[in-house]
ROPAKE-944168 format. One record per atom (N, C-alpha, C, O): residue in three letters; x, y, z; residue number from 1. Coordinates in nm, 4 decimals, decimal comma, m for minus. Layout:
r / X / Y / Z / k
ALA / X / Y / Z / NUM .
...
END
This chain:
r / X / Y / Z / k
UNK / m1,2378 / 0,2643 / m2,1136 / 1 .
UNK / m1,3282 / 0,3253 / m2,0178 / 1 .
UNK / m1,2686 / 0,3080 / m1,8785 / 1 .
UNK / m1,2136 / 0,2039 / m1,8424 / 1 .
UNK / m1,2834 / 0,4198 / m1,8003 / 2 .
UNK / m1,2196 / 0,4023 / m1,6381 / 2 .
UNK / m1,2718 / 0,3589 / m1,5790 / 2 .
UNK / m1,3919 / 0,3540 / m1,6055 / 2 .
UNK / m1,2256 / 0,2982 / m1,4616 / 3 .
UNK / m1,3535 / 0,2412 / m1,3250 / 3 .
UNK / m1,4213 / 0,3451 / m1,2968 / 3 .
UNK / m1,5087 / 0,3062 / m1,2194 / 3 .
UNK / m1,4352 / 0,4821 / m1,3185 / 4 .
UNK / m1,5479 / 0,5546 / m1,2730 / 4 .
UNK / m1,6288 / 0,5691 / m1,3623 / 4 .
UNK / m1,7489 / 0,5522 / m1,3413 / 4 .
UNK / m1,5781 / 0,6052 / m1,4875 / 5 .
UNK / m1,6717 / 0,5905 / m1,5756 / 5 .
UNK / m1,7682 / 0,4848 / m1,5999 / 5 .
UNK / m1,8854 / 0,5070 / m1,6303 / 5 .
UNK / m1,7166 / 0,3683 / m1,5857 / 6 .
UNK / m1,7907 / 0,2439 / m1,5901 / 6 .
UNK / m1,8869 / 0,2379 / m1,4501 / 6 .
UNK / m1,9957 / 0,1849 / m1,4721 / 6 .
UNK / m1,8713 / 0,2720 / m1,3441 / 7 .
UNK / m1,9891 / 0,3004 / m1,2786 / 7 .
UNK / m2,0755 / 0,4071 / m1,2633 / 7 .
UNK / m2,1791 / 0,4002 / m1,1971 / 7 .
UNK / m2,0341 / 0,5129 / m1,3262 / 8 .
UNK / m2,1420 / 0,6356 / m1,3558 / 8 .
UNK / m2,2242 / 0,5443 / m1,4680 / 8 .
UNK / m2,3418 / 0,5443 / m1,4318 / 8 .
UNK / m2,2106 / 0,4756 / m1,5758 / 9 .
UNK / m2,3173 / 0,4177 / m1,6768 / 9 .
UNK / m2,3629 / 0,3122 / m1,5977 / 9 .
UNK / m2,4820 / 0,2958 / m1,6244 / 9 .
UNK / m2,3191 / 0,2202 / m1,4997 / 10 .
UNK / m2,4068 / 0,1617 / m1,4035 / 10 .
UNK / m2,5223 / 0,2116 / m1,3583 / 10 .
UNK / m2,6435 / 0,2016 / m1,3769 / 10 .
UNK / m2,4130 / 0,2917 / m1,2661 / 11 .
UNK / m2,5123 / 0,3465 / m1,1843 / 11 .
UNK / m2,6551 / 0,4490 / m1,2802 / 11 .
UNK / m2,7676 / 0,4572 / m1,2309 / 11 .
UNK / m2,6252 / 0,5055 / m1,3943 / 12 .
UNK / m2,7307 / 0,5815 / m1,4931 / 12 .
UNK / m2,8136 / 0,4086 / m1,5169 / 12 .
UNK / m2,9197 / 0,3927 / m1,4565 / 12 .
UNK / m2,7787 / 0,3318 / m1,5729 / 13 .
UNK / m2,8700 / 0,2235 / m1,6226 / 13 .
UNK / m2,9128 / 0,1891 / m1,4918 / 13 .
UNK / m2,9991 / 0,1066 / m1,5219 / 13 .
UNK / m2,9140 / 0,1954 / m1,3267 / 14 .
UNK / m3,0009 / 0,1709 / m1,2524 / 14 .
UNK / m3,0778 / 0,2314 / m1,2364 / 14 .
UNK / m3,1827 / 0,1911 / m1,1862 / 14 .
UNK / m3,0578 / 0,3523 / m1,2722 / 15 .
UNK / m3,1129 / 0,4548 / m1,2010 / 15 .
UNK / m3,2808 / 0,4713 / m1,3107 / 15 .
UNK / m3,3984 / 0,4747 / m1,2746 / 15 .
UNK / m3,2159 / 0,4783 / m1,4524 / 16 .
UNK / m3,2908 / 0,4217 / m1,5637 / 16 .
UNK / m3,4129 / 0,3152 / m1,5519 / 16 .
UNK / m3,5331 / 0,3400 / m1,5605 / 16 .
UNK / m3,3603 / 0,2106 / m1,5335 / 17 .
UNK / m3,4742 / 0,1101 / m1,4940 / 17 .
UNK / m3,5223 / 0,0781 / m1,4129 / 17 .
UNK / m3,5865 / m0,0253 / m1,4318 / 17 .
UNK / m3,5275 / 0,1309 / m1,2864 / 18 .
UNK / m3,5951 / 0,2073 / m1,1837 / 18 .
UNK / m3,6675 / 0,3241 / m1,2303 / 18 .
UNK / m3,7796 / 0,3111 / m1,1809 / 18 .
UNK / m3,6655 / 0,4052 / m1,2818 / 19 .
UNK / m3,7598 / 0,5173 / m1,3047 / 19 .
UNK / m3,8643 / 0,4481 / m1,3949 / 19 .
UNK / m3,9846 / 0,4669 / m1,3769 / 19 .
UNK / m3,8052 / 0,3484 / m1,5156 / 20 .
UNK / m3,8664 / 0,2931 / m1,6254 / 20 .
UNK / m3,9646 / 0,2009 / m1,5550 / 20 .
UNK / m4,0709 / 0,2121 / m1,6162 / 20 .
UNK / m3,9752 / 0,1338 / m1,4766 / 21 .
UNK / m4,0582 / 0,0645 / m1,3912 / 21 .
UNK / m4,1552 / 0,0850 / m1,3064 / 21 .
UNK / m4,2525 / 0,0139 / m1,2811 / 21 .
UNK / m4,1101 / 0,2295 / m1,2455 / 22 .
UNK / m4,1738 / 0,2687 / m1,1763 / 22 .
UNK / m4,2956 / 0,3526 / m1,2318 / 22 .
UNK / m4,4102 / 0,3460 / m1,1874 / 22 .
UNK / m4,2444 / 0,4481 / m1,3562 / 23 .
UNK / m4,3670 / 0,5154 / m1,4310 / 23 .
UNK / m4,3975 / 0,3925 / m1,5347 / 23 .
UNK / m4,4864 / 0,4390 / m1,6060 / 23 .
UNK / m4,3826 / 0,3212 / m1,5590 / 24 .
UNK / m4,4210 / 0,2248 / m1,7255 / 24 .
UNK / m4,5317 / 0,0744 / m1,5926 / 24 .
UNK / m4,5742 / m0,0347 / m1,6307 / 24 .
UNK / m4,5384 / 0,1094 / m1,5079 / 25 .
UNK / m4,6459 / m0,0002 / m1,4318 / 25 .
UNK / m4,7745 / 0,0400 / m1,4191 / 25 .
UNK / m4,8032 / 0,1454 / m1,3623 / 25 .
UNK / m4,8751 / m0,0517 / m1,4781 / 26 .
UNK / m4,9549 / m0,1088 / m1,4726 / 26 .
UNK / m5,0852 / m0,0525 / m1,3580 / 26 .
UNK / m5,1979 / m0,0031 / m1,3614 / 26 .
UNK / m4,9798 / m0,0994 / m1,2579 / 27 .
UNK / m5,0466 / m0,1540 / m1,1539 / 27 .
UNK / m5,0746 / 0,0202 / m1,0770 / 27 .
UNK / m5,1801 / 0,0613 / m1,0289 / 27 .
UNK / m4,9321 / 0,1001 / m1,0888 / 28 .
UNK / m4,9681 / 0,2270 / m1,0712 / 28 .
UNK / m5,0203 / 0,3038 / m1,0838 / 28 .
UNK / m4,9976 / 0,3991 / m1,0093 / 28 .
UNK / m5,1442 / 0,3176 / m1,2043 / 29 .
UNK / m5,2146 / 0,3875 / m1,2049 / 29 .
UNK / m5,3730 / 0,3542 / m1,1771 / 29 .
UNK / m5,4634 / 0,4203 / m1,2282 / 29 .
UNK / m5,3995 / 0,2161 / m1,0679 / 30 .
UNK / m5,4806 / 0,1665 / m1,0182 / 30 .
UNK / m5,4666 / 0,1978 / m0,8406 / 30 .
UNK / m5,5525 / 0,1991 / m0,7525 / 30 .
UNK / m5,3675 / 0,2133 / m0,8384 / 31 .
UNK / m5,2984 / 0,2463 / m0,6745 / 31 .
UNK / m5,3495 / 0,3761 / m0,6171 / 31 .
UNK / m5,3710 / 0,4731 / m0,6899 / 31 .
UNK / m5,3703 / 0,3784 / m0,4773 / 32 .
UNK / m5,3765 / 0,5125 / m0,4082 / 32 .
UNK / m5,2358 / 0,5472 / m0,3971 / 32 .
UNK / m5,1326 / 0,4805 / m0,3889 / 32 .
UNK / m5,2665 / 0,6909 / m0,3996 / 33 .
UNK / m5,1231 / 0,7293 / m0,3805 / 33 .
UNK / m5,0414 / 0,7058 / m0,3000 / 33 .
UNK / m4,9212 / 0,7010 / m0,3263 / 33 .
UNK / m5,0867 / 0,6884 / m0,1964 / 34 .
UNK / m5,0205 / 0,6333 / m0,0529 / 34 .
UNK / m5,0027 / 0,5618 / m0,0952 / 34 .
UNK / m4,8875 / 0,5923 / m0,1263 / 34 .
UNK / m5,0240 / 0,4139 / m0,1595 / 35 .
UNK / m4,9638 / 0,3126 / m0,1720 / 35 .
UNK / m4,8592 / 0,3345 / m0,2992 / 35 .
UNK / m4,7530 / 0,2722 / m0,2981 / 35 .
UNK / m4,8875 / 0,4146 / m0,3972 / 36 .
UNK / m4,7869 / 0,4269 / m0,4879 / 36 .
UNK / m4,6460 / 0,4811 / m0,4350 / 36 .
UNK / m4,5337 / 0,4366 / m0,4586 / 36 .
UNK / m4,6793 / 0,5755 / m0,3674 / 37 .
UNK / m4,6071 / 0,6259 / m0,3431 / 37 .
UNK / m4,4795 / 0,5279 / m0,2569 / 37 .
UNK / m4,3611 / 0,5611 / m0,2637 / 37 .
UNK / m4,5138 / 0,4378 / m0,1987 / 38 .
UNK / m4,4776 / 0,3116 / m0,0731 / 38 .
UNK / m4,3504 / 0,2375 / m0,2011 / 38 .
UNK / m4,2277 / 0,2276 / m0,2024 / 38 .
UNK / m4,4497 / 0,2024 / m0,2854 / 39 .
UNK / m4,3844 / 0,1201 / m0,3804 / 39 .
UNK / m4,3132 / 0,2158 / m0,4475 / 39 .
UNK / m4,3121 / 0,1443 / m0,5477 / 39 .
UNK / m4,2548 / 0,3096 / m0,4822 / 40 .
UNK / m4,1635 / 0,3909 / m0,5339 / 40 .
UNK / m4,0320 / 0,4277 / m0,4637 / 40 .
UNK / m3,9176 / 0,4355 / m0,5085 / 40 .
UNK / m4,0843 / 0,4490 / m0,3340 / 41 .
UNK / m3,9799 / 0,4578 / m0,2053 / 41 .
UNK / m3,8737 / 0,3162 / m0,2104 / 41 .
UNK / m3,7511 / 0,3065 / m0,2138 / 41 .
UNK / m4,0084 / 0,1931 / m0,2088 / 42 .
UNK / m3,9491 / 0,0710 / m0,1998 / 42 .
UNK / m3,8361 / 0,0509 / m0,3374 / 42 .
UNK / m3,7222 / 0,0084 / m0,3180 / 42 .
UNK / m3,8744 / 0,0789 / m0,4416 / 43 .
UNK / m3,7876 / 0,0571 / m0,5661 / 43 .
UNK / m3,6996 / 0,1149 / m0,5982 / 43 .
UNK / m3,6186 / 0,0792 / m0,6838 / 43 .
UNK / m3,6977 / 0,2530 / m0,5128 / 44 .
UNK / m3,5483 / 0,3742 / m0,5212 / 44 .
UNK / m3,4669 / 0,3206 / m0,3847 / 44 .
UNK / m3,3460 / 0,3410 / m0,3953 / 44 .
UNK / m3,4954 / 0,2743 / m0,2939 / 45 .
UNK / m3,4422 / 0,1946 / m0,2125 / 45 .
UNK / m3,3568 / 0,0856 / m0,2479 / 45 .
UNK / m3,2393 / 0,0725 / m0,2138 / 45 .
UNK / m3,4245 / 0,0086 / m0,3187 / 46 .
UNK / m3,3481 / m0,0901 / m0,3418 / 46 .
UNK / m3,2363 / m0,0683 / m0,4462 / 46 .
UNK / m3,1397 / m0,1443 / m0,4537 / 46 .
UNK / m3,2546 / 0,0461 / m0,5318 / 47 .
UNK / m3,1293 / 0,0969 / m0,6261 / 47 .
UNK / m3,0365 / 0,1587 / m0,5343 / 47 .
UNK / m2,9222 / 0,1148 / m0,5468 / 47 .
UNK / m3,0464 / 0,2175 / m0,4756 / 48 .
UNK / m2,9552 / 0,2733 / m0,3587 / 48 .
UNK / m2,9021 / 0,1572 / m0,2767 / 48 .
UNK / m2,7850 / 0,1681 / m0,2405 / 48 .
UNK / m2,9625 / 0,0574 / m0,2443 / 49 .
UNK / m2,8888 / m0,0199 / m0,1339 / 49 .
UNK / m2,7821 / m0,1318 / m0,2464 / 49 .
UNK / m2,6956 / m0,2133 / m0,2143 / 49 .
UNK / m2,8370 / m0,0893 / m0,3913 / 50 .
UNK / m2,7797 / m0,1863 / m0,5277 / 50 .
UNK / m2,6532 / m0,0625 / m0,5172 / 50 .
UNK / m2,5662 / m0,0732 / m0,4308 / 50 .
UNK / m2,6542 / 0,0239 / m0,5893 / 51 .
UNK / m2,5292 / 0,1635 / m0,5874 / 51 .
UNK / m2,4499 / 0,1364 / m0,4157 / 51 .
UNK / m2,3283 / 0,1520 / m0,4271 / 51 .
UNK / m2,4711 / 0,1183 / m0,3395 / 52 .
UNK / m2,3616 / 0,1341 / m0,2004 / 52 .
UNK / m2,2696 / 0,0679 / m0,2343 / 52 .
UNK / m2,1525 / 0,1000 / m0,2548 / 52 .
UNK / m2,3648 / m0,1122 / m0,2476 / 53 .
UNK / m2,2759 / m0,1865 / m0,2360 / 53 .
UNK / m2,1527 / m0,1918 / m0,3448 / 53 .
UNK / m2,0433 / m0,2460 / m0,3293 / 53 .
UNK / m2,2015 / m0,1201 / m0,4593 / 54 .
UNK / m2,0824 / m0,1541 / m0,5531 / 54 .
UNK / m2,0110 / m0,0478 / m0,5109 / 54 .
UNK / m1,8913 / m0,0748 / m0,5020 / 54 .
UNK / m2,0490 / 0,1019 / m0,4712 / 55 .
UNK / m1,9286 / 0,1447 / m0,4303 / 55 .
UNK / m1,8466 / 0,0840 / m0,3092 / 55 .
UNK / m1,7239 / 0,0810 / m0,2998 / 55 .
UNK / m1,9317 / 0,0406 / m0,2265 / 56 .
UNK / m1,8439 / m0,0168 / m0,0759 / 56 .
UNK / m1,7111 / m0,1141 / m0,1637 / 56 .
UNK / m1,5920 / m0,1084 / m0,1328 / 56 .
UNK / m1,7532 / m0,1766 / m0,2457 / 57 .
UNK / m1,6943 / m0,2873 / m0,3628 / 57 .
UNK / m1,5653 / m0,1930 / m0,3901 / 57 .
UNK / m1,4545 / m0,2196 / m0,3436 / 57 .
UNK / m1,5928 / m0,0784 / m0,4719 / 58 .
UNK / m1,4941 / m0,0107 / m0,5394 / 58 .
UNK / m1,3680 / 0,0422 / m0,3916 / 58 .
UNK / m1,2450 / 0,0455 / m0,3903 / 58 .
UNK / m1,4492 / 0,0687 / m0,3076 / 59 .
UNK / m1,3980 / 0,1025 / m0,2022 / 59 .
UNK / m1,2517 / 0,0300 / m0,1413 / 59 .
UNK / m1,1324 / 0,0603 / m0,1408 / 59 .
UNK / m1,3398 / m0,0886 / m0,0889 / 60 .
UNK / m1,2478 / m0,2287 / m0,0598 / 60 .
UNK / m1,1419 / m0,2172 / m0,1395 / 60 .
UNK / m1,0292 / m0,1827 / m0,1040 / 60 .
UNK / m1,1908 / m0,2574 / m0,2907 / 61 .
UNK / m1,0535 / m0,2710 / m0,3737 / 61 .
UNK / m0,9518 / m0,1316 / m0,3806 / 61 .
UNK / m0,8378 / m0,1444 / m0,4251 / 61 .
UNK / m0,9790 / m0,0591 / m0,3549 / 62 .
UNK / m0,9043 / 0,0506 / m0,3828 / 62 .
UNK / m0,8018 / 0,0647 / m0,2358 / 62 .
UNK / m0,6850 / 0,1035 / m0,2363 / 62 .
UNK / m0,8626 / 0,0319 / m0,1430 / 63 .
UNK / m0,7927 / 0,0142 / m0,0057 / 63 .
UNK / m0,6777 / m0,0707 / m0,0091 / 63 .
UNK / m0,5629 / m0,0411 / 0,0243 / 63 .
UNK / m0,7370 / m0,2205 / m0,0695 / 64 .
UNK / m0,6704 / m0,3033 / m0,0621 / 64 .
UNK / m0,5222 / m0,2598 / m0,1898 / 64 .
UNK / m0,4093 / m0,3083 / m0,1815 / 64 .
UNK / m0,5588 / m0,1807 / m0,2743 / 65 .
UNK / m0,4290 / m0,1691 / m0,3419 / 65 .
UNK / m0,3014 / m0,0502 / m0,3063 / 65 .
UNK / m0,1841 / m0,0395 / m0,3420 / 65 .
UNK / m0,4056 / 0,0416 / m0,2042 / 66 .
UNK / m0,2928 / 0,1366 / m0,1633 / 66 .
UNK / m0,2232 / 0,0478 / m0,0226 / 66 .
UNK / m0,1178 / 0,0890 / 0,0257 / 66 .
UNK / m0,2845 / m0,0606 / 0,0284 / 67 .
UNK / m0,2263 / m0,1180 / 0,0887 / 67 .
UNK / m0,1219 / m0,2348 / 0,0520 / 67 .
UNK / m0,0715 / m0,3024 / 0,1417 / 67 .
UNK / m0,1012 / m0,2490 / m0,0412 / 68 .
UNK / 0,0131 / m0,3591 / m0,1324 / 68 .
UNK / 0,0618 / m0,2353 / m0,1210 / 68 .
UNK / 0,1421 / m0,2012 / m0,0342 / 68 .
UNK / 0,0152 / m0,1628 / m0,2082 / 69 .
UNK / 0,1560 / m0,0621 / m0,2617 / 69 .
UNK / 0,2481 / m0,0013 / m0,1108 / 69 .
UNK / 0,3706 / m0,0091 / m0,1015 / 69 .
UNK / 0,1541 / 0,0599 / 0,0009 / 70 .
UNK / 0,2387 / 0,1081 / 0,1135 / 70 .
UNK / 0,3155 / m0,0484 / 0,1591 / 70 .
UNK / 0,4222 / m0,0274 / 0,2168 / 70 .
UNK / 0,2819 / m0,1993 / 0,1441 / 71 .
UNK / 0,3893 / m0,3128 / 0,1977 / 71 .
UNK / 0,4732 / m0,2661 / 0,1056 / 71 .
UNK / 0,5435 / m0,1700 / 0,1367 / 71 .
UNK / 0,4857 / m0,3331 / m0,0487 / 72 .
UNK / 0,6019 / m0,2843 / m0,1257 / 72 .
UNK / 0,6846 / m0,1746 / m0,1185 / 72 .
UNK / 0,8015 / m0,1808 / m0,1565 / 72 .
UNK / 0,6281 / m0,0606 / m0,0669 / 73 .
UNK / 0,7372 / 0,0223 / m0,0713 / 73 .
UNK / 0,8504 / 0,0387 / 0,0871 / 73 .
UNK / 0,9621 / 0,0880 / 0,1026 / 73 .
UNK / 0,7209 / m0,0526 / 0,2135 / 74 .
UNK / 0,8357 / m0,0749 / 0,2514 / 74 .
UNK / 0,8883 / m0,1294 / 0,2954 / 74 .
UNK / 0,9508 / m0,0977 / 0,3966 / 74 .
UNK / 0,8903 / m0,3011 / 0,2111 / 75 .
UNK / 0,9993 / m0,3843 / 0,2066 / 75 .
UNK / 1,1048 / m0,4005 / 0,1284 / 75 .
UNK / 1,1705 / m0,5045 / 0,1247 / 75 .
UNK / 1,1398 / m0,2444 / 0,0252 / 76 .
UNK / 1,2242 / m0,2627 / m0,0368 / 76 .
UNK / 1,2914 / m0,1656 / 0,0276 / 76 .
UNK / 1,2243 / m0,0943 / 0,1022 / 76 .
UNK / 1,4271 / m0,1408 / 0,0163 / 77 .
UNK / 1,5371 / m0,0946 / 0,0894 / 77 .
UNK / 1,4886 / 0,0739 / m0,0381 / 77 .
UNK / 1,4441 / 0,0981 / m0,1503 / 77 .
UNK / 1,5352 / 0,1374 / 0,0766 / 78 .
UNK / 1,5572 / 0,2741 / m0,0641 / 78 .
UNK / 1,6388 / 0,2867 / m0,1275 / 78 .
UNK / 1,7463 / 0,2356 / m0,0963 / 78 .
UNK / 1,6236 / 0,3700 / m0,2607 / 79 .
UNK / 1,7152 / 0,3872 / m0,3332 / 79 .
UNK / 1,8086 / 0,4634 / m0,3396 / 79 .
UNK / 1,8249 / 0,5285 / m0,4427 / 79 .
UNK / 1,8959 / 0,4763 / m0,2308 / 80 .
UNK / 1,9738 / 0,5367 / m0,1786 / 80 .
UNK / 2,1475 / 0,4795 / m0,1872 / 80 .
UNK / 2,1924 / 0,3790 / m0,1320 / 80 .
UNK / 2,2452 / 0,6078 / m0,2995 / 81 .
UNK / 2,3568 / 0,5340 / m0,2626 / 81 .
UNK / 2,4484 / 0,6987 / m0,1983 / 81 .
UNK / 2,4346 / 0,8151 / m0,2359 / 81 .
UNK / 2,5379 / 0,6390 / m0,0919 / 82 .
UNK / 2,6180 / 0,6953 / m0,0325 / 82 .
UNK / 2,7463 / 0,7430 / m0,1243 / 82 .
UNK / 2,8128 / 0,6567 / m0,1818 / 82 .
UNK / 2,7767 / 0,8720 / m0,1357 / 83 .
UNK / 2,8946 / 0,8687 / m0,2119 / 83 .
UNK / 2,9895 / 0,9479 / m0,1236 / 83 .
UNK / 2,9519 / 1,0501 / m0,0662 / 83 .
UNK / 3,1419 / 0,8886 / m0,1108 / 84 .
UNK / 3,2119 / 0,9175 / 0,0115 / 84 .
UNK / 3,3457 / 0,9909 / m0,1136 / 84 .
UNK / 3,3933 / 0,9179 / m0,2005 / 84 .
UNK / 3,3801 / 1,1112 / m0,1022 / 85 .
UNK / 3,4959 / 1,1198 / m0,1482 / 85 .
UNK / 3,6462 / 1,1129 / m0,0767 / 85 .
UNK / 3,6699 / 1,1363 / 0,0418 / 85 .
UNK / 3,7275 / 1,0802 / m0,1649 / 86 .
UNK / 3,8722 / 1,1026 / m0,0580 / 86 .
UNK / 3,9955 / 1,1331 / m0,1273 / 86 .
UNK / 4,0227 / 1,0687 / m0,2286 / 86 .
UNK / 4,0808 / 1,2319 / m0,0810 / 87 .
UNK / 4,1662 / 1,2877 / m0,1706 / 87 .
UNK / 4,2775 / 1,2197 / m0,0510 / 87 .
UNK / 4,3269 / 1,2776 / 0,0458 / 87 .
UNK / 4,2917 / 1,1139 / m0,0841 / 88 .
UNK / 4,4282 / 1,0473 / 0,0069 / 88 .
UNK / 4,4883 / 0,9655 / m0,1047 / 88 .
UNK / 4,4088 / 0,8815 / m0,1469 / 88 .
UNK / 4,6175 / 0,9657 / m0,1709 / 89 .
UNK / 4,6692 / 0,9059 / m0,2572 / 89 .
UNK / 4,6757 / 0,7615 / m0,2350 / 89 .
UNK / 4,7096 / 0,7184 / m0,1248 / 89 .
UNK / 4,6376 / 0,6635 / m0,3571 / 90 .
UNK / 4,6361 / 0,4870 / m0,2727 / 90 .
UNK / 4,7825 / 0,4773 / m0,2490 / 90 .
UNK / 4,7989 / 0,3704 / m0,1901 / 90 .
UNK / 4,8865 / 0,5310 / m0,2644 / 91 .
UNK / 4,9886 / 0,5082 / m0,1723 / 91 .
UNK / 4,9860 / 0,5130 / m0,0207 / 91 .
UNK / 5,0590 / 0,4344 / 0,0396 / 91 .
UNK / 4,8991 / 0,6084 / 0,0560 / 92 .
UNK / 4,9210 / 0,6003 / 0,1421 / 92 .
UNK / 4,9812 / 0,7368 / 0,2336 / 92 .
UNK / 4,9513 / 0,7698 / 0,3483 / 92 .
UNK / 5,0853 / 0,8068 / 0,1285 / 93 .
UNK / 5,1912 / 0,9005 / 0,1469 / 93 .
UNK / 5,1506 / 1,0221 / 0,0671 / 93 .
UNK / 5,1142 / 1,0354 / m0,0497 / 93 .
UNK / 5,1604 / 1,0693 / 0,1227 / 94 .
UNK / 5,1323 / 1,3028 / 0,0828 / 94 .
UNK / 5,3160 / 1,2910 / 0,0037 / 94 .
UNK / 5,4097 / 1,2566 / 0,0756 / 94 .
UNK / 5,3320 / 1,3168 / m0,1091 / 95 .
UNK / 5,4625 / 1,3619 / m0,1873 / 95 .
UNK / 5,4464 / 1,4557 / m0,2221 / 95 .
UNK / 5,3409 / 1,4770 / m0,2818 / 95 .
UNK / 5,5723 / 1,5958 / m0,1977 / 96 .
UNK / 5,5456 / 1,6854 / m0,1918 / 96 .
UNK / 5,6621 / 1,7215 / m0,3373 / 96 .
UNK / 5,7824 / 1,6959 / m0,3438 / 96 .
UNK / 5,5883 / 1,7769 / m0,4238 / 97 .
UNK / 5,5804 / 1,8345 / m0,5397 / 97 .
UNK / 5,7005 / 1,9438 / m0,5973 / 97 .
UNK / 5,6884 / 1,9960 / m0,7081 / 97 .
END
């Protein structure tokens, strides 16, 4: 499973038991709506401020690795080789044929 994938089923199982809480209470169908309504705001709130932080999370780390990778690439020298040709005999001397 990928890191995104694994937080799309996060983020679905928050999102999940937040809704599951919010309709499966008790207490909600004793409430004025105004107040239900308060406490619903309050409980999708707090899944949202739960979802930021793990992305801010995913965020960080993902920063932090394109930032290794831009040091590594450049404290290593490139991979670069020079190729010089030369048609000068190791004698030294042009002999003419």
């Amino acid at each position: 499973m990928s890191k995104l994938q694994a937080v799309r089923a996060l983020l679905a199982e928050r999102l999940s038991a937040a809704a599951e809480q919010i309709f499966s209470s008790e207490e909600a169908a004793d409430m004025p709506s105004e107040q239900h309504r308060a406490a619903v705001h309050k409980r999708l709130s707090m899944v949202a401020d739960e979802i930021f932080r793990i992305l801010e999370d995913m965020m960080g780390e993902y920063e932090a690795r394109v930032t290794e990778s831009h040091q590594e690439s450049q404290s290593q020298p490139p991979d670069v080789m020079l190729k010089t040709e030369t048609n000068v005999p190791s004698s030294g001397t042009l002999h003419n044929v």
